[in-house]
Residue, then its C-alpha position, 0 to 999 in steps of 0.5 A: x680524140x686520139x692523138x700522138x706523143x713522142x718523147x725524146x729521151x737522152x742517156x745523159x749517164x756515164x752507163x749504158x741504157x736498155x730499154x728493157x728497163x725503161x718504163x714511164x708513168x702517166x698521170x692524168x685523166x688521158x687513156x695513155x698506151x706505150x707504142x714502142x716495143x723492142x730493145x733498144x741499147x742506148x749509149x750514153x749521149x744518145x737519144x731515143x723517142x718514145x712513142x705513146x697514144x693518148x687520148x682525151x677525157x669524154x669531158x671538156x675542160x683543161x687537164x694536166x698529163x704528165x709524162x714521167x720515165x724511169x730508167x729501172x728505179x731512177x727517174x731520167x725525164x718528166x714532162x708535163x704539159x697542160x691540155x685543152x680539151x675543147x669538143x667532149x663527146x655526149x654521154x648519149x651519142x656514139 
């Protein structure tokens, strides 16, 4: 199962962001994949929403993803959220 995440990040720093030095680390058994492309200039006290594609493991059962980004070296958000996967697909059936 595929499904949409999207993470709203605020520049919560005295300095201007680019985008081009904004990138996340996944952790999890989820195949995650980034769908923002651009350069976005992010004032400080403004918001951006990233977008990313997840999908779940082909094993039921209950898994942490964990959203981490960083802002070139420096880590400006972490998100984790348990997730329920319910209906995993068979081994032998496509």
């Amino acid at each position: 199962s595929t499904s949409k995440v999207t993470l709203n990040i605020t520049n919560k720093d005295t300095k201007e962001w680019s985008s081009e030095h904004l990138h996340g680390k996944e952790y999890s058994k989820f195949d995650v994949t980034k769908e923002w492309t651009g350069v976005v200039i992010l004032q400080p006290g403004e918001t951006i929403q990233l977008y990313y594609k997840i999908t779940a493991p082909n094993i039921a059962g209950k898994y942490k993803l964990i959203f981490t980004v960083y802002n070139d070296s420096k880590r400006v958000a972490s998100r984790t959220r348990t997730i329920t996967v319910t209906d995993a697909v068979s081994p032998g059936i496509k």
